[in-house]
C-alpha positions as CSV (number, residue, x, y, z in Angstrom):
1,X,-6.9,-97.3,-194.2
2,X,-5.0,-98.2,-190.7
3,X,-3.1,-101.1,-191.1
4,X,-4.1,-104.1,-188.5
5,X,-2.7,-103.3,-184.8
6,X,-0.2,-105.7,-183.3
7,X,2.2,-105.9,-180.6
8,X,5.4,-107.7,-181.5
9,X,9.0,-108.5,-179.8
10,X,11.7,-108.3,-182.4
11,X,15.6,-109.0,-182.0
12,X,17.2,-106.1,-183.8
13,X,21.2,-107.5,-183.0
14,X,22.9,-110.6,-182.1
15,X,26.5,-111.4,-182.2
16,X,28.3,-115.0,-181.3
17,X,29.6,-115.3,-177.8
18,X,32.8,-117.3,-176.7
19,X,31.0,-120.6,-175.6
20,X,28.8,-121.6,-178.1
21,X,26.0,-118.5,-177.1
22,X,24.3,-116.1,-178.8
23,X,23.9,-112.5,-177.2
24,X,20.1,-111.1,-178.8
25,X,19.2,-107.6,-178.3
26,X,15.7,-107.3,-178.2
27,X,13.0,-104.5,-179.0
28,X,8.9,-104.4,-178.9
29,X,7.2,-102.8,-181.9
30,X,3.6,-101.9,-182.0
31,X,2.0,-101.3,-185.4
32,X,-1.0,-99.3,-185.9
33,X,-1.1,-97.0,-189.3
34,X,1.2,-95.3,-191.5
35,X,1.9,-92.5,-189.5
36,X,5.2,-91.2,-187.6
37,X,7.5,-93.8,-186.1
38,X,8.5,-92.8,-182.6
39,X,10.8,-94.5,-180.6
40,X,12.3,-94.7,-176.9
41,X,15.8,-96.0,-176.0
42,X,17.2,-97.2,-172.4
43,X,19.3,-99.5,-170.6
44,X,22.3,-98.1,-172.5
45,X,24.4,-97.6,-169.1
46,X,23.9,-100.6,-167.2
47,X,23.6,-99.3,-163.5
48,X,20.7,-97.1,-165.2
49,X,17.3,-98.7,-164.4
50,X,14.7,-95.9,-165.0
51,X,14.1,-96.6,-168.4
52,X,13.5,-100.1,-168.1
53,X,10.2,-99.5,-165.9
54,X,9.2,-96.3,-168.3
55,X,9.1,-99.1,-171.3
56,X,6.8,-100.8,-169.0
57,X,4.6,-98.5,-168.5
58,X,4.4,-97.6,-171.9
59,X,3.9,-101.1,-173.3
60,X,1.0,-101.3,-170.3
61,X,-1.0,-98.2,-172.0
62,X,-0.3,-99.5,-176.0
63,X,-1.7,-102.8,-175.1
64,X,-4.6,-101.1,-173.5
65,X,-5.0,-98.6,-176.0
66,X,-5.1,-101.6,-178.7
67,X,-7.7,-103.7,-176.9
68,X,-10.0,-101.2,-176.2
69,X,-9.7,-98.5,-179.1
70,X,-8.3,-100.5,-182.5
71,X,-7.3,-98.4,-184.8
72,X,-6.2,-95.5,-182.4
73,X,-2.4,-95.9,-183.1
74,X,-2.1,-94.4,-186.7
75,X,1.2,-94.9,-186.6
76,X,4.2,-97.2,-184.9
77,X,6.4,-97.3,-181.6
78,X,9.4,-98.8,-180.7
79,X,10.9,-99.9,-177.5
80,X,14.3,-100.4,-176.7
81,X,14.0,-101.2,-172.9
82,X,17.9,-103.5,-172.5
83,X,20.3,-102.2,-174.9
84,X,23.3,-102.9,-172.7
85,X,22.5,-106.1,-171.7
86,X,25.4,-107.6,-170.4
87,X,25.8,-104.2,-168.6
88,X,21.9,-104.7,-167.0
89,X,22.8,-107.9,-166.1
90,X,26.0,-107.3,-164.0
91,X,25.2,-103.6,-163.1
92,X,27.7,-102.4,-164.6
93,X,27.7,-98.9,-166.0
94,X,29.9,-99.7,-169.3
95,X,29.5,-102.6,-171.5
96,X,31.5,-105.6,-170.0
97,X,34.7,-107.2,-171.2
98,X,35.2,-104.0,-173.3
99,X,35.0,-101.7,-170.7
100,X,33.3,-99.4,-172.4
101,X,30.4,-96.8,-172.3
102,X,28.1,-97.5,-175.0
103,X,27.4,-94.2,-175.1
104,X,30.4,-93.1,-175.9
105,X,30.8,-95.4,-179.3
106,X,28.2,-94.0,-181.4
107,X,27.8,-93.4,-184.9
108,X,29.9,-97.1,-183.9
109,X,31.0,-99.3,-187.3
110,X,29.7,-102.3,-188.7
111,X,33.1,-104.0,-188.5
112,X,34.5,-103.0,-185.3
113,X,34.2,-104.0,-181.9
114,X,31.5,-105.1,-180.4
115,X,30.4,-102.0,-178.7
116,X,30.7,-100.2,-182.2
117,X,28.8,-103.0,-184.0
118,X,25.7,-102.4,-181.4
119,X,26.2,-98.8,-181.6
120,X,26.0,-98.6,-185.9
121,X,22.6,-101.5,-185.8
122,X,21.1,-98.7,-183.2
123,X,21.6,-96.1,-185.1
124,X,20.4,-97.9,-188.2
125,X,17.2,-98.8,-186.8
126,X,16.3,-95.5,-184.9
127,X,17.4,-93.3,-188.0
128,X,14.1,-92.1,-189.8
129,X,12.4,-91.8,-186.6
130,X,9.8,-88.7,-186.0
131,X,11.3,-88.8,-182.5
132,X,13.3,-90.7,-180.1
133,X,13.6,-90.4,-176.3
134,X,16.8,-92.0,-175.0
135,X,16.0,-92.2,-170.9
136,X,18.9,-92.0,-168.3
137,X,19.0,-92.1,-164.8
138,X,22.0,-90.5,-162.6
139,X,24.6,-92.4,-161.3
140,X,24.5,-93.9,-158.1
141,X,26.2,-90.6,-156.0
142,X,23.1,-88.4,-157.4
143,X,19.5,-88.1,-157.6
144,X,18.5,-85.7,-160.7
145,X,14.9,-84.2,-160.6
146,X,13.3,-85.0,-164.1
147,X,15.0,-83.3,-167.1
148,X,15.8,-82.9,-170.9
149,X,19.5,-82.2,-171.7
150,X,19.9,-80.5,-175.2
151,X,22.5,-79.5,-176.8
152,X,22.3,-75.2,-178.2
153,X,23.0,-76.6,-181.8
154,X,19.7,-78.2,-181.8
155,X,17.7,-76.2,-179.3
156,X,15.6,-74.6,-182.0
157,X,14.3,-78.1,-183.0
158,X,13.9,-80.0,-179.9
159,X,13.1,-77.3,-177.1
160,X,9.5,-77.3,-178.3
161,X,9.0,-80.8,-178.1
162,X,10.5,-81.0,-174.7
163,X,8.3,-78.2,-173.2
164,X,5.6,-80.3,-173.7
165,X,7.4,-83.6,-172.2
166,X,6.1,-83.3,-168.6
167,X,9.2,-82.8,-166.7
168,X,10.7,-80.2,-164.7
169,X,13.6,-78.6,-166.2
170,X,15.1,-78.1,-169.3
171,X,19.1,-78.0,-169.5
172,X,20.7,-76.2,-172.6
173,X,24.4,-77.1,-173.0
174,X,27.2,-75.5,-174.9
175,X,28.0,-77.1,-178.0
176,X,31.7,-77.6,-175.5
177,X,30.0,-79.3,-172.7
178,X,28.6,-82.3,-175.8
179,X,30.0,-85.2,-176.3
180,X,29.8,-86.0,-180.2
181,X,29.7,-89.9,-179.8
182,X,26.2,-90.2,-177.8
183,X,23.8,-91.6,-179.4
184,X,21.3,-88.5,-178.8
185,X,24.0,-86.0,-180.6
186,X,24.9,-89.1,-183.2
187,X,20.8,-88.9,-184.4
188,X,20.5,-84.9,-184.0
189,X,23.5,-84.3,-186.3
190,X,21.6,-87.1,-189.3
191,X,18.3,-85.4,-189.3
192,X,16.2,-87.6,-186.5
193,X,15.3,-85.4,-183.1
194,X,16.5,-87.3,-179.9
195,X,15.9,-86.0,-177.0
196,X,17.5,-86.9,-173.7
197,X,16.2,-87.8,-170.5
198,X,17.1,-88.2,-167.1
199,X,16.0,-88.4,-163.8
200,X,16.3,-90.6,-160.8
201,X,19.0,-91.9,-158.7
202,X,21.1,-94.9,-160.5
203,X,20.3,-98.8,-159.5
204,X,17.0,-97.4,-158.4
205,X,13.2,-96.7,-159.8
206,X,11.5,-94.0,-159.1
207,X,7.8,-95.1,-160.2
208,X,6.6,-91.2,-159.5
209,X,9.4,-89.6,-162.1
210,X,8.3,-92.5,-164.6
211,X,4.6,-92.2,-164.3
212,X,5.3,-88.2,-164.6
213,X,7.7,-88.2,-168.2
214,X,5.2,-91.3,-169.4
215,X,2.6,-88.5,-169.7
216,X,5.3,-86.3,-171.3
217,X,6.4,-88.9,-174.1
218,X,2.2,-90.1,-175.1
219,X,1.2,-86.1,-175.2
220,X,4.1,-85.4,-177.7
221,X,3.6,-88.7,-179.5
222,X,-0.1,-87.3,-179.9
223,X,1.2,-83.9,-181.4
224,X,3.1,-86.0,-183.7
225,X,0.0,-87.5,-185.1
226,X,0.9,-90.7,-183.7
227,X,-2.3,-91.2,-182.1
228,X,-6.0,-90.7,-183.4
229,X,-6.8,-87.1,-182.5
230,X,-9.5,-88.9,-180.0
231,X,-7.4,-90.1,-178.0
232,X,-7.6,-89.1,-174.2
233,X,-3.3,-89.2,-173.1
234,X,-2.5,-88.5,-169.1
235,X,-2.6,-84.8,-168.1
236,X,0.7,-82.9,-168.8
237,X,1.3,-80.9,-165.9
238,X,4.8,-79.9,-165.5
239,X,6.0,-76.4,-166.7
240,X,9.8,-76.9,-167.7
241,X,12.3,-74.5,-166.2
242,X,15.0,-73.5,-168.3
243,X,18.8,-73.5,-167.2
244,X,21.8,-73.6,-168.8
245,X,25.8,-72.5,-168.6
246,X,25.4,-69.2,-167.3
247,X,23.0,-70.2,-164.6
248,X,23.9,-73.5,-163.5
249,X,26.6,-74.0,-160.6
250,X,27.9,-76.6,-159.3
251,X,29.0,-77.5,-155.9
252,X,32.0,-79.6,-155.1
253,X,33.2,-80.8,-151.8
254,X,36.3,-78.9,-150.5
255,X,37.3,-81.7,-148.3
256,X,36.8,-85.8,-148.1
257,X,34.3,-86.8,-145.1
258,X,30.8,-87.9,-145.0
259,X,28.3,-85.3,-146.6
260,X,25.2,-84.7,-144.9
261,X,22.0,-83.0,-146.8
262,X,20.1,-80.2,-144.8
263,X,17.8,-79.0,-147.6
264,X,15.0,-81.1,-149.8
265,X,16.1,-81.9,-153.0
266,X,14.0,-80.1,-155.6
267,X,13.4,-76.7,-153.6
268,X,13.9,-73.5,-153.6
269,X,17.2,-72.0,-151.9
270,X,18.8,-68.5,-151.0
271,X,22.2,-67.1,-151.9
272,X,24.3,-67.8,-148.5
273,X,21.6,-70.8,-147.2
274,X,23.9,-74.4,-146.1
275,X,22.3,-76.8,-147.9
276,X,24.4,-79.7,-145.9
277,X,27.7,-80.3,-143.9
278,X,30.7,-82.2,-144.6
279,X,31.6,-84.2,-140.9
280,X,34.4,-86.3,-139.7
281,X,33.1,-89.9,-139.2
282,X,36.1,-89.6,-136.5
283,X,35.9,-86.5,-134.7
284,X,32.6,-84.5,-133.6
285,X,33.7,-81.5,-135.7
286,X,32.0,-80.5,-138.8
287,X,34.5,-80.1,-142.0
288,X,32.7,-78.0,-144.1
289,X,29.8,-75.8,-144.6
290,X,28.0,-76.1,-148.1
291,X,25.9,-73.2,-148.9
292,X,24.3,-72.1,-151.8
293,X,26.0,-69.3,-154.0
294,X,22.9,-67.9,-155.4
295,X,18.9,-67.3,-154.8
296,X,18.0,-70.5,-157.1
297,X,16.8,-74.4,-157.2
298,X,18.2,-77.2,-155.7
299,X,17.6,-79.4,-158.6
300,X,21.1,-82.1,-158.0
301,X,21.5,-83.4,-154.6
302,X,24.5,-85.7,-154.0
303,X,22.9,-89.0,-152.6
304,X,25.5,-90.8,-151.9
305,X,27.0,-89.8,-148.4
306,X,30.6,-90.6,-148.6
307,X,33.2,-87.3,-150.6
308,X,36.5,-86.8,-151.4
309,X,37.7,-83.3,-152.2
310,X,36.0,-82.2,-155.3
311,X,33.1,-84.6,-154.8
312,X,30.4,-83.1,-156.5
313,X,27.2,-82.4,-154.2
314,X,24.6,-80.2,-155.5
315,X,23.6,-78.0,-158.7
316,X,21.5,-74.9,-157.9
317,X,20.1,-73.2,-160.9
318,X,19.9,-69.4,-160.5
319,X,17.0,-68.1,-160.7
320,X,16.0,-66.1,-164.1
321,X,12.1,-65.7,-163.9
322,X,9.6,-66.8,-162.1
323,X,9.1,-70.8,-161.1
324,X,5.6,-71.8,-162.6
């Protein structure tokens, strides 16, 4: 028998701060059943704000889903909207006073610092999990169409799930290209599948890229059995290129100036086409050409106008197949 729903908000962390405060890290869990625990994470760079409005919109479909059909959520979910708090609140990538990326400090220590500590009580409540999604957004020099990043060790495991996750692209990486202290690789290595999403521009929402990998994350919670097999979830409807090291390439400014885009982000390019121009804000001349080396996707587009040599610009992805 399902256990009673209910929709709770939960302090999963708290440390002492300097003047007589208390920092609280908070999460929302709803209950239904016994069945698979799934959870997303996000807020774990500060300047990232995608995530935050994903929770949202998640939390706005579990409450509906619980008012109107009880007993439809056979098993439990777990939000993690604000993990870097003090980062949120000061946009600030890294986790203040420590300078840090969170994301770099991961398994993390009970006894260490307090970037570790938060790290270590993360990793201690998402551990068991059927699934979790950690959500990024790109920094604030990049827009990023919607994507899964997975590391080759684990690609056996996870790119399943993530064909079925409603974005656009799906970005192997060589086990070279992964850092070992996310919190994504962290979970992969113990035994719990995280996958890792990203999309957007940083400091910014997208509602349109949320809306899209919300329908991702409630049709693979649904294949998980988290859901009663009734359940009606948004249409998936998104078929997942595939790219990795061999046909990625990456653009990078050959000189400083002020980068100006000429092609759409998210299209389809040829080998020799300028996707933009680097210009002088001083003279009338035009620095630098950027064209695309290859007959691919325009998936990265620097948003940001302002380079200095070796900005990057733009990823193309070659093309391999055909684009669904």
């Amino acid at each position: 028998m399902s256990a009673p729903q209910s929709m709770k908000i939960e302090t999963f962390f708290t440390i002492e701060m300097p003047y007589r405060e208390r920092m609280d890290i908070r999460r929302t869990v709803f209950t239904g059943g016994d069945g698979p625990r799934v959870a997303v994470t996000a807020g774990i760079h500060g300047d990232e704000l995608e995530g935050l409005y994903v929770c949202h919109r998640l939390a706005v479909w579990l409450d509906e889903l619980q008012r109107t059909s009880p007993g439809a959520l056979r098993g439990s979910v777990e939000l993690y909207p604000a993990i870097n708090t003090l980062g949120l609140d000061t946009l600030t990538r890294g986790l203040p006073v420590f300078d840090t990326d969170l994301n770099r400090a991961f398994p993390g220590s009970p006894g260490g610092p307090l970037p570790e500590r938060l790290a270590a009580a993360l990793m201690t409540e998402l551990s068991g999990a059927a699934l979790v999604v950690d959500i990024h957004a790109s920094n604030i020099y990049l827009r990023e169409i919607p994507q899964v990043r997975i590391n080759q060790e684990f690609d056996d495991l996870l790119v399943p799930i993530a064909q079925r996750m409603n974005l656009d692209l799906i970005w192997l990486h060589g086990a070279a290209t992964v850092l070992e202290t996310t919190v994504a690789h962290s979970l992969n290595s113990c035994g719990t599948p995280c996958l890792v999403a990203e999309m957007g521009v940083g400091m910014r929402i997208t509602p349109e890229y949320c809306d899209q990998l919300v329908a991702g994350i409630l049709t693979v919670w649904k294949d998980l059995g988290a859901f009663a097999p009734d359940v009606v979830v948004p249409v998936v409807d998104h078929a997942p290129l595939i790219a990795d090291d061999s046909n990625v390439h990456y653009l990078n400014a050959q000189t400083s100036g002020m980068f100006i885009p000429a092609a759409a982000h998210w299209t389809d390019v040829r080998c020799g086409e300028i996707l933009g121009t680097i210009v002088s804000p001083f003279r009338s001349e035009i620095l630098s050409e950027v064209r695309s080396p290859v007959d691919g996707v325009l998936f990265t587009l620097r948003e940001y106008p302002l380079v200095y040599e070796g900005s990057l610009m733009a990823r193309v992805m070659a093309r391999k197949g055909g684009r669904s």
